[in-house]
C-alpha positions as CSV (number, residue, x, y, z in Angstrom):
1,X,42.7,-59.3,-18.1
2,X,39.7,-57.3,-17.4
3,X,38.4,-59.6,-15.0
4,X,41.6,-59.0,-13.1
5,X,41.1,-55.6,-13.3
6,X,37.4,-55.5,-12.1
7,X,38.8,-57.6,-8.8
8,X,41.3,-54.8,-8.2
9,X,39.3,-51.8,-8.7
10,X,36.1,-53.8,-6.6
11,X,39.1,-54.3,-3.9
12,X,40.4,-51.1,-4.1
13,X,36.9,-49.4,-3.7
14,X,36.2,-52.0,-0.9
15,X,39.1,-51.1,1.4
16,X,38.7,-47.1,0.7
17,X,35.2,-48.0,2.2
18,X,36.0,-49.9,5.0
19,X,39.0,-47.4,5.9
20,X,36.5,-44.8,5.5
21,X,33.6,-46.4,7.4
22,X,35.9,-47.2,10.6
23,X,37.7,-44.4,10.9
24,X,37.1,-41.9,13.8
25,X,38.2,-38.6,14.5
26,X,37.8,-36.9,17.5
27,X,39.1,-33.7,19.6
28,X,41.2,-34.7,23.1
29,X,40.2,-31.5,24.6
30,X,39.8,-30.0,28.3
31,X,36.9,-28.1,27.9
32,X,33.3,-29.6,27.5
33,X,31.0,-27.0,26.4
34,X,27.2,-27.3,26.9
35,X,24.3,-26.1,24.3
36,X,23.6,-23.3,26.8
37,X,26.3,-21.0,26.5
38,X,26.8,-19.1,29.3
39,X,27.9,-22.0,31.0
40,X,30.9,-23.5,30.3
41,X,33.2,-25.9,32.5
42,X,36.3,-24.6,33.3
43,X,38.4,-27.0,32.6
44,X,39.9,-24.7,30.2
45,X,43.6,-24.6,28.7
46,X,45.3,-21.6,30.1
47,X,45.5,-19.9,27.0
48,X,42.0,-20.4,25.3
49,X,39.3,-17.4,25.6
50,X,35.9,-17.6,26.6
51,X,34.0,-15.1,24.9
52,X,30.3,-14.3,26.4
53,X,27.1,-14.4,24.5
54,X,27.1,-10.5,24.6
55,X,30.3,-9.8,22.8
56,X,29.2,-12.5,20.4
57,X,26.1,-10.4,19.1
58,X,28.4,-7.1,18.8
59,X,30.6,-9.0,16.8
60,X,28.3,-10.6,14.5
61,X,29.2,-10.0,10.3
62,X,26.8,-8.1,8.6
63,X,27.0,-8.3,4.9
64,X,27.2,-4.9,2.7
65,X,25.6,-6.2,-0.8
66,X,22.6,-8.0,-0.5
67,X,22.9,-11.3,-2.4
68,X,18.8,-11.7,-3.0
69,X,18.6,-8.1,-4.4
70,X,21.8,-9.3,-6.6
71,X,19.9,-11.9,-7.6
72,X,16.9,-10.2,-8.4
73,X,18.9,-7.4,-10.7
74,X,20.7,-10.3,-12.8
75,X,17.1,-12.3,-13.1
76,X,15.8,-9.0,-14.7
77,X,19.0,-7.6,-17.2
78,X,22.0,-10.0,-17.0
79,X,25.5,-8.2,-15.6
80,X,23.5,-5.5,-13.9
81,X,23.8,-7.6,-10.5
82,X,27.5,-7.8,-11.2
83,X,27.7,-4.0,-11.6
84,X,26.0,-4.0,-8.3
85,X,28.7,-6.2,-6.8
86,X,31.1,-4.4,-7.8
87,X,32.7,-6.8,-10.8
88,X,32.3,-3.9,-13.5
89,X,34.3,-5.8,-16.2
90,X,32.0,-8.8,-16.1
91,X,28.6,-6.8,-17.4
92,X,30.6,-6.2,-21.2
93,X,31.6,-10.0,-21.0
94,X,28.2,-11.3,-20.5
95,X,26.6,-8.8,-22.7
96,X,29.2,-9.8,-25.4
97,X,28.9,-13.4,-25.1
98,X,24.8,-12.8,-25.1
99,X,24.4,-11.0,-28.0
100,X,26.8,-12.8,-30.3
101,X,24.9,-15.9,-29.1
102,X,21.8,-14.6,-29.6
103,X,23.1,-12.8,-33.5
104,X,24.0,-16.4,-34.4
105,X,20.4,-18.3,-33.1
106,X,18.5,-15.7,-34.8
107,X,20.7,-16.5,-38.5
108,X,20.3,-19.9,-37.3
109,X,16.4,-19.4,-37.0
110,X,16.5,-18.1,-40.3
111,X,18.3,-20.5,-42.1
112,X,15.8,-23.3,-40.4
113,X,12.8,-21.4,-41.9
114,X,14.7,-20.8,-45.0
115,X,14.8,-24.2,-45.3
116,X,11.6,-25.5,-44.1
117,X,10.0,-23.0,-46.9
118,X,12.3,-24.4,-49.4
119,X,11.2,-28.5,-48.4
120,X,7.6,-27.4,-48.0
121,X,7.7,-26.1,-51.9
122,X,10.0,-29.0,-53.6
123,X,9.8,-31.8,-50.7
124,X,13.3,-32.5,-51.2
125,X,15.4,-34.3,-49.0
126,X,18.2,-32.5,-48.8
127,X,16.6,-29.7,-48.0
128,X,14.7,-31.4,-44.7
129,X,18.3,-32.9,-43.7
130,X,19.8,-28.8,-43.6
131,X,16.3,-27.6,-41.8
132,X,17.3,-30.4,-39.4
133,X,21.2,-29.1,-39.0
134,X,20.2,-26.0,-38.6
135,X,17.1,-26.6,-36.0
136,X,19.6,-28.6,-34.2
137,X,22.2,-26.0,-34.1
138,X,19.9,-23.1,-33.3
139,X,18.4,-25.1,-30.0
140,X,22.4,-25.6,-29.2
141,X,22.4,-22.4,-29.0
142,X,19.3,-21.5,-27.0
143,X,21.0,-23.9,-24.5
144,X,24.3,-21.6,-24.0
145,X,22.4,-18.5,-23.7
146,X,20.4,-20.6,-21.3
147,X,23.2,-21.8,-19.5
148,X,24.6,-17.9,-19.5
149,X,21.4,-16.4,-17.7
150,X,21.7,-19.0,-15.2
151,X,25.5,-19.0,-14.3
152,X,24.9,-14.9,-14.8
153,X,22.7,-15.3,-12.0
154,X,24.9,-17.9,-9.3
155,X,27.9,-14.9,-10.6
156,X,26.1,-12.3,-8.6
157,X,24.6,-14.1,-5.9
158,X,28.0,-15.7,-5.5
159,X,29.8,-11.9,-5.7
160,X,27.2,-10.3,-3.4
161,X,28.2,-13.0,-0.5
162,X,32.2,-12.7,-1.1
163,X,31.8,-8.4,-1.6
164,X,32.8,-7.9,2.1
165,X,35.7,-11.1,1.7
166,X,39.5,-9.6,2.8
167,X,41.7,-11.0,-0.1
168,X,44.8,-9.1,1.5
169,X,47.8,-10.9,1.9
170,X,48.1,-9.9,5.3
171,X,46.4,-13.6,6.9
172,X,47.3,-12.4,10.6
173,X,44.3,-12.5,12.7
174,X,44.0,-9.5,15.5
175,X,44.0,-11.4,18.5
176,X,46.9,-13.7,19.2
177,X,45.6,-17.1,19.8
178,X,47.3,-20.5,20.3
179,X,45.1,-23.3,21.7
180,X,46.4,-26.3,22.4
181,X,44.3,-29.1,21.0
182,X,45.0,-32.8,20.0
183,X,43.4,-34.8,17.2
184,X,43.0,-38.5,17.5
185,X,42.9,-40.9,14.7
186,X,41.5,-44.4,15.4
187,X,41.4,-47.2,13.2
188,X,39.1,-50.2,14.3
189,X,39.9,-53.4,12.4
């Protein structure tokens, strides 16, 4: 039975790997565009715009929040690069997940050296297996608060690049644009 159902899952990953290997997609398009801009063939589809190289610079998106100095600010004091961005509520959230994280490594920390004291003075087992629990649970710890300052920090640098995002509902785009393009899918065999 297993054997069986290596075969199918080796054949099943083969032909997703061949499909994917031979497959080609390519645009059937009029226009052929070269790496130097200004010149384009014009071959063009009567509704397609060309725009030039000077109303490309005037239209170029410059961001508002700088995702480096957000960066920066949440390396320093976690949620201040999210107040910078502009996602007030997340600061209390990673200040409260923080310090109750780091309330419960430092009783953690003292329960360990409670108990290493206690297994120095009697050498008692029992009392090296709890320092043990306890060291292990304390690191466990030092890992989330580790993982918090980190993902604290990819939160603001993510918010700084998505500040200037439109999340409207209205999708409609200013100019009114319908090229006519076709997609070709070829399968070799």
């Amino acid at each position: 039975m297993a054997d069986s159902m290596r075969r199918l899952i080796t054949l099943i990953v083969l032909l997703v790997t061949l499909f994917c290997c031979q497959v080609v997609a390519f645009p059937l398009s009029d226009t052929t565009i070269f790496t130097d801009t200004s010149r384009v063939i014009s071959r063009l589809a009567p509704d397609t715009i060309v725009v030039s190289p000077q109303e490309r610079s005037s239209n170029e998106f410059h961001s508002t929040k700088s995702p480096l100095l957000a960066m920066g600010l949440s390396a320093l004091l976690p949620g201040v690069g999210q107040i910078y961005d502009g996602s007030y509520w997340k600061a209390p959230v990673i200040w409260g997940i923080g310090g109750y994280w780091l309330y419960v490594w430092i009783d953690l920390n003292n329960q360990y050296k409670d108990f290493q004291r206690l297994y120095n003075l009697t050498g008692n087992s029992q009392y090296m297996s709890l320092r043990n629990f306890y060291r292990d649970e304390r690191d466990k710890y030092a890992w989330f608060m580790g993982a918090l300052y980190l993902l604290n920090i990819v939160d603001a640098y993510a918010g700084a690049h998505l500040y200037d995002f439109n999340v409207s509902p209205d999708l409609s785009v200013g100019a009114v644009v319908s090229p006519h393009g076709t997609v070709a899918l070829r399968i070799k065999f």
